[in-house]
N, C-alpha and C positions, 0 to 999 in steps of 0.2 A: 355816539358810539354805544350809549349803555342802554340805548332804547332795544337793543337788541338782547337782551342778556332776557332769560327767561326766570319765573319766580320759583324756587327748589322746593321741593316735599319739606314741609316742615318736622322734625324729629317729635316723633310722640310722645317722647316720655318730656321734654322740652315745654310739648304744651302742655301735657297733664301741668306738671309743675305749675302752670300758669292757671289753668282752671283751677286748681287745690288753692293758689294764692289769691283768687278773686272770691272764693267758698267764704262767706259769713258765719256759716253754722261750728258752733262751738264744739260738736263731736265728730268732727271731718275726721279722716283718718289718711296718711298718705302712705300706702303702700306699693306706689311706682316707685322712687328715685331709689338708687343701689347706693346705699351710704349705711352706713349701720349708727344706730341708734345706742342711747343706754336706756334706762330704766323712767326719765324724765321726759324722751323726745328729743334731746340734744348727741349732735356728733361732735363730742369732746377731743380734743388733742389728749394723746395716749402720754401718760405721765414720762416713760421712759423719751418721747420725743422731746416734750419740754424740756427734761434735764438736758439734753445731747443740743438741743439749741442754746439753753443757757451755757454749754461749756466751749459752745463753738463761736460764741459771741465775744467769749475771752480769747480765744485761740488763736482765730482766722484774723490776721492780720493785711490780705488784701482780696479785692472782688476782680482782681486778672483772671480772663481766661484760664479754661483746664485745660482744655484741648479738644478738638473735631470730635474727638471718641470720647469726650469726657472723664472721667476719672478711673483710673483702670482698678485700681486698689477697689474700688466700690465697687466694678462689677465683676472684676473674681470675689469680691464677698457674696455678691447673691449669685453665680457660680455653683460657689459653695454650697449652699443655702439650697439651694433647687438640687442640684447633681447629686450632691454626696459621696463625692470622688466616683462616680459610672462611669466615668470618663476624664484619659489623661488630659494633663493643662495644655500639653505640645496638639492636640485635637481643636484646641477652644479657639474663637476667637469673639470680640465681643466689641456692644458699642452703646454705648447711654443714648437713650431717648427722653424724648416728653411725655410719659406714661407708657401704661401697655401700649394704649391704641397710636402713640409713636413709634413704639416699638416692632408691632404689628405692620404699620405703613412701611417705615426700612427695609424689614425682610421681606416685603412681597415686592420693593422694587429689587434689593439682592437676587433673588429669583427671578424675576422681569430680564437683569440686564442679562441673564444665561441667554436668554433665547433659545432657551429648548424646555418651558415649560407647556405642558400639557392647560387640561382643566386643574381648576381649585374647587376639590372636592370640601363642601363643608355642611354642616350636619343641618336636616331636618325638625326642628329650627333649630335657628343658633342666634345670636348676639346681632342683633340687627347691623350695626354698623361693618360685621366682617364683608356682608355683600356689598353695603353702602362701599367702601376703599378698595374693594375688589373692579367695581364696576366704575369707578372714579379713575381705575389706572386703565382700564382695559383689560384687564386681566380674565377670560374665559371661565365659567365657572357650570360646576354641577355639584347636586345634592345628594347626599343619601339618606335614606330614612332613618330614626333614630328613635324619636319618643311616643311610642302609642299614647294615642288621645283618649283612649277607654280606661289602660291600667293604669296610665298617667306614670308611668316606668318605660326603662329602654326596653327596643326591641330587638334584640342583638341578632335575630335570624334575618328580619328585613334586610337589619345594616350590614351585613356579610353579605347578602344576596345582591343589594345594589353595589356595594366597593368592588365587586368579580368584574366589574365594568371598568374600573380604574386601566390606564395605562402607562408603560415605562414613561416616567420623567413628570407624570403627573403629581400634581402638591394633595395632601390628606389633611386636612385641618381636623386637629382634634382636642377639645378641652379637657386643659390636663388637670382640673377637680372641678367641682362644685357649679357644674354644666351651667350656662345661662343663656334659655329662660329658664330652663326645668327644673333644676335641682338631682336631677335621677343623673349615675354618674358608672361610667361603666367600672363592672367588679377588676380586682389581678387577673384574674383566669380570663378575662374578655380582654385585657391590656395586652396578654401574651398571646393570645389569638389574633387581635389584630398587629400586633406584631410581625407574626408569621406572613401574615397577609402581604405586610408590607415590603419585608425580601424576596416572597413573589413574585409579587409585579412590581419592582425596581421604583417603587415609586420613594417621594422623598414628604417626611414629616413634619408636621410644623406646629407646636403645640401654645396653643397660649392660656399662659398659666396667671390667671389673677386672683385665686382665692386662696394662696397656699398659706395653710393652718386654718380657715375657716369650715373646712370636713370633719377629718377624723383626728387631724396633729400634724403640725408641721411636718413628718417623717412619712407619715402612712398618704400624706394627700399627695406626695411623687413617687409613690412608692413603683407604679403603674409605668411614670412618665423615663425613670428610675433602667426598668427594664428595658423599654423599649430604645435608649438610647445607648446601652451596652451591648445592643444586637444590629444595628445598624450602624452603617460607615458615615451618613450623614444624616441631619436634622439641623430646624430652627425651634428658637423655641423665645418667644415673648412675654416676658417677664412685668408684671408691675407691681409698685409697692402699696398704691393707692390704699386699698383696702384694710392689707393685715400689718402695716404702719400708721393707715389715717392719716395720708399726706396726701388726701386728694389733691387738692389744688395748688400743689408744690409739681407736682406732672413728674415723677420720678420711676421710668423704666430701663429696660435693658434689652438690649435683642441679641441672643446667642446664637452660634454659630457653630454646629459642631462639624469637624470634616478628618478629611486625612491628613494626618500631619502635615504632608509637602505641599499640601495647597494652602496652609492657617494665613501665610503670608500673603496673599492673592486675595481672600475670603476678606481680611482684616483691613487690605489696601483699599477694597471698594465699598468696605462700610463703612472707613474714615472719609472717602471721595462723596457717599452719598449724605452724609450728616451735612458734610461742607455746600452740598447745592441746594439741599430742604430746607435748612438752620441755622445752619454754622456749629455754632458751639451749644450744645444741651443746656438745659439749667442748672447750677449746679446745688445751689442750698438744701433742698429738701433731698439731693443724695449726699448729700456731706453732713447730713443729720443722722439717716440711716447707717451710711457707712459709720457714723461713730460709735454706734451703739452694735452694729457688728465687731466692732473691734475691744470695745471695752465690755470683758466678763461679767462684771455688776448688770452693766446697762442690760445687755442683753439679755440676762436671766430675768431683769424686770421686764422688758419689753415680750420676752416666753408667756410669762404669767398675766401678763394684761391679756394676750392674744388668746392664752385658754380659757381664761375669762371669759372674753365673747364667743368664743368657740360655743362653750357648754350654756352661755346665754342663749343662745342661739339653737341648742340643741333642745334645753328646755324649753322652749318657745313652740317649737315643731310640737311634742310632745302635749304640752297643753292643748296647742291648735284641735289638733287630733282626735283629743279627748273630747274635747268640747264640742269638734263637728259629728264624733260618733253620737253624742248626748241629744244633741240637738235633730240631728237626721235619724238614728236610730239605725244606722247603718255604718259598714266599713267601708264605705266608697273614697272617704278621704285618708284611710288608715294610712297614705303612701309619705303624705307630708313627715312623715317621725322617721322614715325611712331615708327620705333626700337628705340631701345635705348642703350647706354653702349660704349662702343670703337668701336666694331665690325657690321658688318652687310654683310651678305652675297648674293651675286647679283643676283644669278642666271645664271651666264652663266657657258657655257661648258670649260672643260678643255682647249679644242682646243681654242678658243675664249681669255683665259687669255694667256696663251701660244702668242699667236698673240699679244693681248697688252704687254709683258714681250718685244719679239723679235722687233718689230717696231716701241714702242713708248716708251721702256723704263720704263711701267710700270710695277713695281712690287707685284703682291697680291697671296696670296697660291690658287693655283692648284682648289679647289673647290671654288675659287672666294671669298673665305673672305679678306675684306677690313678691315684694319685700318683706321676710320672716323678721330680718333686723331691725325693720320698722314698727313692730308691732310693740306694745308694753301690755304686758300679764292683766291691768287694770281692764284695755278695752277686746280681750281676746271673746269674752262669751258672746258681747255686741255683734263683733265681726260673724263669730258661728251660728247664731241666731240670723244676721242678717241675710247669710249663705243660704243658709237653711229654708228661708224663708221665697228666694229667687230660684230654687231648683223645682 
């Protein structure tokens, strides 16, 4: 029987990883994998987690089932967290996943089971895997333009010219900060334009949000996502904590659901139905980590202040990048990097050109040149611009 199964596209950041891991040379540098670094090269457990594990090791008394929907307490906390009251609680409905990209997978089957979805419009480029699970379910999809390859910024007249193509009932994926691969992320005033857009043509929103607090502040990075959900009668929106918790491989998301009050019950019944046929029951530790530290004042104000920490690590890092590649090139072609925001930023150059920096200098970033800014440390930044500088 399994002579027949075919061999799958291998995931490329999957093999970078693998290539970086066979690399001997002692000035490699990995800036594929999306995990964020400190100062050393290590992704540390965030002090405020540690605490919220150690109090939960005294607390948690058994490992029974939560339930199909998982812990509801935790996801009206990141509810919270994301929404900022935009929306009443009688509107929400909600359901734990195994990360974003669980998260992601439930609502495009929620949508699936309507039978009245259109195309799944989703950006020029975007996050490889959204097509990957789009195209895994059968799901119909179309692009719209988004990131000029020259200013290496959005192009917000393209992306309104292709979305006029959209129609009633079709799905709009839109990343709700710190765009990935690009970094370039659309401004408030482009949020409330496509907004507009969106009550136009009756289409329905679905935003997945994995960087929030790694832009501009936990407040200002949905500020966008914010509006657009107190102007519409329905959206999804997938939530993960991977990042701005550092609970990757605990797989801790949520998939929200916003709708009309009288259907929450409807909405709610068949995202407990779908967890129960993909999963069963979500994992529950690394959201009963989070949810503690949403709930206890202390923890949270610590887990605030680590988060701005990388935040402005991260912003600093841009900024040096930046300097070093104007120094180096003698030009403002990269000026754009201090401008993005989130982990990622993508350069501009040709395949050929990263290929070169992989093979002669050891460094690593995916095939269309998206960079891990979090992976970078201040120590090898001038290497990197030098070596940029030196393949253009």
């Amino acid at each position: 029987m399994f002579e027949q199964l075919i061999s799958q596209p291998s995931d490329k950041i999957m093999e970078l990883m693998a290539q970086y891991a066979e690399d001997n040379r002692t000035n490699k540098l990995d800036l594929g994998v999306g995990v964020y670094k400190d100062a050393a090269g290590a992704t540390p457990i965030m002090r405020a987690v540690k605490k919220s594990e150690e109090i939960l090791l005294k607390v948690q008394d058994s490992k029974s089932y939560v339930g199909l929907i998982g812990s509801i307490e935790f996801s009206r906390n990141i509810g919270e967290l994301v929404l900022n009251n935009s929306v009443e609680e009688k509107r929400l409905s909600y359901a734990q996943a195994p990360g974003g990209t669980g998260a992601l997978h439930q609502l495009l089957l929620l949508a699936r089971a309507t039978k009245s979805i259109g195309n799944v419009w989703i950006s020029n480029p975007s996050w490889p895997n959204h097509q990957a699970i789009l195209k895994h379910l059968g799901m119909n999809m179309a692009s719209y333009y988004y990131f000029d390859e020259i200013t290496c910024e959005v192009n917000f007249e393209k992306m309104l010219q292709d979305l006029q193509d959209m129609k009633e009932n079709d799905i709009l994926l839109l990343h709700g900060c710190c765009h990935n691969p690009t970094g370039a992320n659309l401004s408030f005033e482009q949020w409330v334009e496509v907004t507009r857009l969106i009550q136009d043509k009756n289409v329905l929103p679905f935003i997945d949000l994995a960087y929030q607090g790694f832009g501009d502040g936990l407040e200002q990075d949905v500020e966008g996502l914010n509006y657009l959900i107190k102007n519409v009668s329905e959206a999804m929106i997938a939530v993960s904590c991977s990042k701005n918790f550092g609970v990757y491989r605990d797989r801790v998301g949520v998939a929200l659901v916003v709708s009309e009050a009288e259907k929450k019950d409807v909405v709610q019944d068949n995202l407990k139905s779908l967890n129960r046929l993909t999963f069963s029951f979500p994992p529950d530790h690394g959201a009963a980590v989070v949810n503690q530290i949403l709930q206890d004042e202390k923890l949270k104000a610590q887990w605030k202040d680590e988060l701005e920490e990388m935040r402005t690590n991260m912003l600093d890092l841009r900024e040096r990048l930046a300097s070093e590649l104007h120094r180096e090139t003698k030009s403002n072609r990269f000026s754009f990097v201090s401008k993005h925001r989130g982990m990622f930023s993508k350069l501009g150059l040709s395949a050929e050109q990263v290929e070169v920096l992989r093979k002669d200098y050891g460094i690593y970033m995916v095939s269309d040149s998206r960079i891990n800014v979090a992976g970078l440390r201040k120590d090898v930044i001038n290497y990197l611009a030098s070596a940029i500088s030196n393949v253009i």
